[in-house]
N, C-alpha and C positions, 0 to 999 in steps of 0.2 A: 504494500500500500504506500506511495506518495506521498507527502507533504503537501498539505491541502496551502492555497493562497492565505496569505493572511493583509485582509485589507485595513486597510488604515482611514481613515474621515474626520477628515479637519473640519469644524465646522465655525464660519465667521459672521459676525453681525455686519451689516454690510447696507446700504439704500442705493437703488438700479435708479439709474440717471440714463433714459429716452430721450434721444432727440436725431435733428437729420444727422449727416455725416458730416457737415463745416464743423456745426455746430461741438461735436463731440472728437472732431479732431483739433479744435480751439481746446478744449477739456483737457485731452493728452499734450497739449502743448505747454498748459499751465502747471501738469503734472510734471514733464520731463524738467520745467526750469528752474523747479527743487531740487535740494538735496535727498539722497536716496533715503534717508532716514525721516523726509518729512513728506513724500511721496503719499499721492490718496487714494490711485485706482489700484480693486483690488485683482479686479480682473476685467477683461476687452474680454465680453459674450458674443455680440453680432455684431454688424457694423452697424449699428444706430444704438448700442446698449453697452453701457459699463456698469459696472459692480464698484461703489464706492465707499471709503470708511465714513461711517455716521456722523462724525467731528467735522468733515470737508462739507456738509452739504450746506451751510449759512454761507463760509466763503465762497462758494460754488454758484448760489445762489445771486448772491451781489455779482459777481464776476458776469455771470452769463446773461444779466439785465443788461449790464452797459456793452455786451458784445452785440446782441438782440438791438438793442437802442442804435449803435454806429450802423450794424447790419439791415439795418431795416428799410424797404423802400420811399421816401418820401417824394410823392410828384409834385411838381413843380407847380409854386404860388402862382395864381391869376391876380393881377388887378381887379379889383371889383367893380370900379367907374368904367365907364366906356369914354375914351380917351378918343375924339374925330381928330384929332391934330389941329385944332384952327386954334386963331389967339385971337 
């Protein structure tokens, strides 16, 4: 008889951060610009989902408003007066 596997199961508290792919490759980017020891993802699931430490999600939160806010499309102001050009 063999030696049966013996599995092993980490198990971590962790909050899954959705969103498109700029968006979460902005994520890994703010991730990589730490130091390894203050690093927050815990794992890249799919391409639109990470796994991240509970402590990161309020900085993660302010972060990804003001990336959201620059990234966002804004169409161009109208005047409101109708301007015929005469004086």
């Amino acid at each position: 008889m063999g030696s049966e596997p013996i599995w092993m199961v980490q198990a971590m508290k962790g909050v899954l951060l959705k969103g498109d792919i700029p968006l979460k490759q902005f994520v890994i980017s703010l991730n990589e610009a730490r130091i390894p020891s203050e690093r927050f993802i815990i794992a890249d699931l799919d391409e639109r989902t990470l796994l991240i430490q509970p402590q990161a999600e309020a900085f993660l939160q302010e972060k990804l408003q003001v990336f959201v806010d620059e990234n966002q499309y804004q169409p161009p102001l109208r005047s409101s007066g109708h301007s015929s050009g005469r004086k």
